[in-house]
C-alpha positions in Angstrom: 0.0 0.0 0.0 2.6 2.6 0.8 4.3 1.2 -2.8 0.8 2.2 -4.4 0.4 5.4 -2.8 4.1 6.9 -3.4 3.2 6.3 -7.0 -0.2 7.5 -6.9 1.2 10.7 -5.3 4.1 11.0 -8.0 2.3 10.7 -10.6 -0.3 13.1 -9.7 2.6 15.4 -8.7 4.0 14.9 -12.4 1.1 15.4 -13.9 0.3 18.0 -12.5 3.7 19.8 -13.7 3.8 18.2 -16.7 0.5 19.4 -18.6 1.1 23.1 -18.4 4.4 22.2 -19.9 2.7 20.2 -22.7 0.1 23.1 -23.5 3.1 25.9 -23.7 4.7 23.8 -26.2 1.6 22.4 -28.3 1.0 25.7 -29.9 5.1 25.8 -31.2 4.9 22.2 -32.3 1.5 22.5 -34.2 -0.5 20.3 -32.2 -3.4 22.8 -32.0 -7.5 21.7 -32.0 -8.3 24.5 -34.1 -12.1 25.4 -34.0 -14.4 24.7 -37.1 -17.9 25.6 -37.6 -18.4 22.0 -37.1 -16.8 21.7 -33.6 -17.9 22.4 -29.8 -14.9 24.8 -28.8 -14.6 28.0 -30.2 -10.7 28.9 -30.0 -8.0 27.1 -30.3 -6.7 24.4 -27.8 -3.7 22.5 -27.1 -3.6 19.0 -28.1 -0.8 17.3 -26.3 -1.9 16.9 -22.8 -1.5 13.2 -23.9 2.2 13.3 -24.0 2.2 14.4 -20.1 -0.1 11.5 -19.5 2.3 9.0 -21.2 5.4 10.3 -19.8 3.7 10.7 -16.4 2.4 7.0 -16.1 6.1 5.7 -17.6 8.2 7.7 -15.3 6.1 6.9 -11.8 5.5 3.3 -12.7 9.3 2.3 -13.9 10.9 4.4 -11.0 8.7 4.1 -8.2 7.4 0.9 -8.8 9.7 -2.1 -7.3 8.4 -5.5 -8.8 7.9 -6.3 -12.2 8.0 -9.3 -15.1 10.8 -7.6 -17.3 9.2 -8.9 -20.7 5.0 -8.4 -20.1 6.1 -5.1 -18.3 8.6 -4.3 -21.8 5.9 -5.7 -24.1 3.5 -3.4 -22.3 5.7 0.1 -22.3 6.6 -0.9 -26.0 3.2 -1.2 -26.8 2.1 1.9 -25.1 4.5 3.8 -26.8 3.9 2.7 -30.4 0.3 3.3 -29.9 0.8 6.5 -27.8 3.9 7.9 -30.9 0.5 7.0 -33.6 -1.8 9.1 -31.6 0.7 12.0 -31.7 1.5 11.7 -35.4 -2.4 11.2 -36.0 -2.7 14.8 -33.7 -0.2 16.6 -35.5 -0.4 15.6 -39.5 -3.3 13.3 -39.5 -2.9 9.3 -40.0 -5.3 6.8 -42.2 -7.6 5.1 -39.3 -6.3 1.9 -40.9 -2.6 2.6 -40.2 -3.2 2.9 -36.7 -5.4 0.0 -36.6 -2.4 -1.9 -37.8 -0.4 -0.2 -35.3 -2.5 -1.5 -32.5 -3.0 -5.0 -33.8 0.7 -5.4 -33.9 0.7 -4.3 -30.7 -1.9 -6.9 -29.5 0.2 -9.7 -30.9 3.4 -8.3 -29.2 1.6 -8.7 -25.8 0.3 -12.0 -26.7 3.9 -12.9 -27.6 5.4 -11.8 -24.1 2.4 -14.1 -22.0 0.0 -10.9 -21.7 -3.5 -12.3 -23.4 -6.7 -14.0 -22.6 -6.6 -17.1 -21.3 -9.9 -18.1 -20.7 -10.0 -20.4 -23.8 -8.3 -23.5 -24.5 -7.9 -23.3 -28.0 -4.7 -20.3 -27.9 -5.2 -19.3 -31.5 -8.8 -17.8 -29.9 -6.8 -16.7 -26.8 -5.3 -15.0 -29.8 -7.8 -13.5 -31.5 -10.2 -12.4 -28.1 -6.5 -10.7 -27.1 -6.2 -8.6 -30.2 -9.6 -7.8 -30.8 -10.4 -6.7 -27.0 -6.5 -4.3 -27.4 -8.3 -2.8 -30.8 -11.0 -2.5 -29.0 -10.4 -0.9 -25.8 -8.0 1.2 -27.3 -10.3 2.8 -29.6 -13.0 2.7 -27.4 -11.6 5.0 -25.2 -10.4 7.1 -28.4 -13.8 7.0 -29.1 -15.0 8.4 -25.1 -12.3 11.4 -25.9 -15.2 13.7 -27.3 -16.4 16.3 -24.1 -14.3 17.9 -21.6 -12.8 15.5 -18.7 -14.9 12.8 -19.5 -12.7 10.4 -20.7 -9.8 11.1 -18.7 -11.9 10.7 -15.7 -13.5 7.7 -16.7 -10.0 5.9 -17.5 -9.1 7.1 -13.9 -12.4 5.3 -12.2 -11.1 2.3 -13.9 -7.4 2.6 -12.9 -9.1 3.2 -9.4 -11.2 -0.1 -9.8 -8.3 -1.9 -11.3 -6.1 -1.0 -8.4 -8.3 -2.2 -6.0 -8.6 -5.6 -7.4 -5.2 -5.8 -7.5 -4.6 -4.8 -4.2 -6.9 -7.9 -3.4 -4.2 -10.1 -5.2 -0.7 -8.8 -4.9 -0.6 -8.5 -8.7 2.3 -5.6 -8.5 2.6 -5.0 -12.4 -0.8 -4.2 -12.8 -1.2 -2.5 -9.5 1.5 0.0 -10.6 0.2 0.4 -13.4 -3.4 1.5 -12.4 -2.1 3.6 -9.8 0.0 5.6 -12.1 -2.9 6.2 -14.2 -4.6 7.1 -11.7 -2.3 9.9 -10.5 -1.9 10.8 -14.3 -5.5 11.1 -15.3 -6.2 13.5 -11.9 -3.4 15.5 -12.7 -4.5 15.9 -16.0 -8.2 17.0 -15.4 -7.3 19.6 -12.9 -6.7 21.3 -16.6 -9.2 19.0 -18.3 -12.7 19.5 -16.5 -15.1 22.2 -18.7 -13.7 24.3 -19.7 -11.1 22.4 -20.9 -7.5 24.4 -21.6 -5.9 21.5 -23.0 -7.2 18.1 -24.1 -5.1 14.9 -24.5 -5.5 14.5 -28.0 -5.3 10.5 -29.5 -1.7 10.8 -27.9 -3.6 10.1 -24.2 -6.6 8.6 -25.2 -4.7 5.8 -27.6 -1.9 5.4 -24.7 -5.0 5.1 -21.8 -6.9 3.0 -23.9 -4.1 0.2 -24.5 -2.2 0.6 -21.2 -6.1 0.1 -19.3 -6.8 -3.3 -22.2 -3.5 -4.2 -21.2 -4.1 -4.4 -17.4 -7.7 -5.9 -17.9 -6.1 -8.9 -19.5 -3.0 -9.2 -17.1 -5.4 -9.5 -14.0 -6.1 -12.6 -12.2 -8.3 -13.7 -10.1 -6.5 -16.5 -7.7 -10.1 -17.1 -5.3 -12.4 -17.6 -8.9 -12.8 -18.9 -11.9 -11.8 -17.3 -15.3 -16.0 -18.3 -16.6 -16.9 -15.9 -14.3 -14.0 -13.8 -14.0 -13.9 -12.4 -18.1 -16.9 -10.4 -16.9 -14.7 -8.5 -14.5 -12.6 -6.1 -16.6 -15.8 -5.7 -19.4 -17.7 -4.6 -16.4 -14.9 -1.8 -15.5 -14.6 -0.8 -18.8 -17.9 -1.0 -19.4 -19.1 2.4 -20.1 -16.8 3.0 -23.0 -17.7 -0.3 -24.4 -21.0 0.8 -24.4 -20.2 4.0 -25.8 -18.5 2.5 -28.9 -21.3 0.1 -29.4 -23.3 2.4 -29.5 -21.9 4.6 -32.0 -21.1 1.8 -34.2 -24.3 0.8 -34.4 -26.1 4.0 -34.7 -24.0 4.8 -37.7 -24.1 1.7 -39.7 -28.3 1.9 -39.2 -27.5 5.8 -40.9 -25.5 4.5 -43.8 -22.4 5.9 -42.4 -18.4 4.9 -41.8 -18.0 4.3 -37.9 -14.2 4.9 -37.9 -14.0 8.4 -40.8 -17.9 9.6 -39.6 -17.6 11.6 -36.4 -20.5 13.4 -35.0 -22.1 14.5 -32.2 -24.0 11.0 -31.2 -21.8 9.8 -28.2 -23.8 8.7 -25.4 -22.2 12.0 -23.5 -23.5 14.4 -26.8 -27.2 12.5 -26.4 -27.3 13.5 -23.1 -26.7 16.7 -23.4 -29.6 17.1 -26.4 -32.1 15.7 -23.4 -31.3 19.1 -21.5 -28.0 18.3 -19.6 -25.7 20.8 -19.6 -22.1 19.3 -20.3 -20.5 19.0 -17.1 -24.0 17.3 -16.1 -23.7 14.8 -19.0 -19.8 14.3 -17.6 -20.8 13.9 -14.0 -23.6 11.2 -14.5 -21.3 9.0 -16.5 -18.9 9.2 -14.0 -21.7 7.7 -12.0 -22.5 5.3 -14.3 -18.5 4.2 -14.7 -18.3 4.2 -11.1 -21.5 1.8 -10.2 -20.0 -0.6 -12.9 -16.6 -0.7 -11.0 -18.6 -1.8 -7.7 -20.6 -4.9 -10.1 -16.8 -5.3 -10.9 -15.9 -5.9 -7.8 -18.8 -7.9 -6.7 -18.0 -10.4 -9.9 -14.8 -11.0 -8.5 -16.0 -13.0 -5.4 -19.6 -14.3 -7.4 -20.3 -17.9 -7.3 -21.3 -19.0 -10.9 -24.5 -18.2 -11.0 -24.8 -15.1 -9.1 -21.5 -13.7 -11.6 -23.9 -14.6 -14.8 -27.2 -13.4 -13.1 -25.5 -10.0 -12.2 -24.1 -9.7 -15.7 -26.9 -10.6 -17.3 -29.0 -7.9 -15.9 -26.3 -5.7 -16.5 -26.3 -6.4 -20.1 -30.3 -6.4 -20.5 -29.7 -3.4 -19.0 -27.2 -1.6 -21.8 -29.4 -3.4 -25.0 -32.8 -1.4 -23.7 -29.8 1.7 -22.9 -29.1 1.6 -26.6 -32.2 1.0 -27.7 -33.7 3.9 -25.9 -31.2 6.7 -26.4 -31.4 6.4 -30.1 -34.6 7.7 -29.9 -35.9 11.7 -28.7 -34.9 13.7 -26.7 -31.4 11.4 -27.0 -31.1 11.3 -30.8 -32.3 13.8 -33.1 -30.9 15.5 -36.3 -28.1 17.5 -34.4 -26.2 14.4 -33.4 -25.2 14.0 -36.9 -23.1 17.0 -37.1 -19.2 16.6 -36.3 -17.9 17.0 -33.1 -13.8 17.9 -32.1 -12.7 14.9 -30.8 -12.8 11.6 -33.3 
């Protein structure tokens, strides 16, 4: 515990620092959100608040962390990085959405190659397969979640919160660093990112959260369970952007549209908002929301087998009638097919 909370406090610390030095130098580099008649802000904002996050979480978890498996912690930094160095190209000059696909799929395979994957199958070419498809989709997912202020930098801090927990359960150190440094990272960040946003992380932070948070939902382990129950545990936590994504893939493929080169304004945070919350409403209740999945989470963790399928069950009935109903008014009109800044 004192190990978790001198990181947690380092990385806050950092963070903290670190962002205003990231939005002094966005603006001399080019990394600028320019506004567009199309877009929510309406001057221009620094986009690299996601290079603070990635050094942040990399400094405080290789110095201050003591214990780790040299090769899954490597293939895990490596990864990071190459997904993190995409997001910043993709900020600065742009970058084809399947280039960066390809970027994270190698990046799947090189955690799969190091022991980091799903094991809940026998077969390992679908360990395989469930591992790269849940990095690709995390990763984007949270990407995806990256489209109103502090929402999903505080989002991928509930889960680092959640995911700490659990592996303060287990002794899983790796992991445990790792969630606490995200942790410190993503509160550091929002003290800049929370409406109105003066910097936002750009794909840099939301690419690098999204593959380090996949990363430690595959790497946890659950010693007192079994792994039927168990999958449900990191879906759970990372539910809300899961549900997100879902729902934005399917409410544009219904419209005719591309769901990776079609942004608009039809996030579940943007729908909210078109009911009559204002946007730090919207932000707030699906912290909420992120949060209450975190505590199912941890509940999973210690279910018998057929309270862990009963609970997810509902949970899921819940988020099909969730999708179904927010497609329609006051969620879902005309508006939330115009574009919005942060796709």
């Amino acid at each position: 515990m004192t190990t978790y909370l001198l990181i947690f406090s380092g990385a806050l610390v950092l963070a903290i620092g670190a962002t205003p030095v990231a939005r002094w130098l966005a603006p001399r580099v080019g990394v600028m959100d320019q506004p567009e008649a199309r877009k929510i802000h309406l001057r221009p904002v620094p986009r690299m608040g996601g290079v603070a996050i990635y050094l942040t979480v990399i400094a405080a978890a290789v110095i201050l962390g003591r214990t780790y498996n040299f090769v899954q912690f490597g293939s895990i930094l490596v990864g990071a990085t190459g997904v993190s160095f995409m997001g910043l190209i993709d900020d600065r000059w742009g970058l084809r959405p399947l280039v960066k696909l390809l970027g994270q799929t190698l990046a799947g395979l090189l955690l799969y190659a190091s022991g980091v994957y799903v094991g809940v199958f026998r077969h390992p070419v679908l360990n395989l397969v469930v591992t790269v498809l849940w990095v690709g989709y995390i990763t984007n997912a949270v990407n995806f979640l990256d489209n109103m202020d502090g929402l999903a930098g505080g989002v991928a801090a509930i889960a680092a919160l959640f995911f700490a927990l659990m592996c303060s359960f287990s002794g899983q150190y790796l992991v445990g660093s790792l969630s606490v440094a995200v942790l410190g990272a993503c509160l550091g960040f929002l003290f800049y990112n929370l409406n109105p946003a003066n910097i936002f992380m750009g794909d840099s932070g939301a690419l690098f959260l999204g593959f380090t948070l996949a990363a430690v939902g595959i790497k946890l382990r659950f010693p007192d369970n079994v792994d039927f129950v168990t999958w449900m545990v990191p879906v759970l936590v990372l539910g809300l952007p899961i549900f997100d994504t879902t729902l934005v893939i399917i409410s544009r493929l219904k419209r005719r549209l591309n769901p990776a080169t079609t942004p608009g304004k039809d996030h579940i945070s943007h729908r909210l908002v078109a009911a009559g919350m204002t946007k730090r409403e919207a932000v707030l209740s699906l912290y909420v929301v992120a949060f209450l999945l975190g505590l199912v989470a941890i509940f999973v963790t210690q279910a018998s087998f057929v309270e862990g399928y009963v609970v997810g069950g509902a949970v899921a009935l819940v988020g099909v009638y969730a999708l179904w109903r927010v497609e329609r008014p006051p969620f879902f009109n005309s508006s939330c097919s115009n574009v919005s800044r942060d796709e």
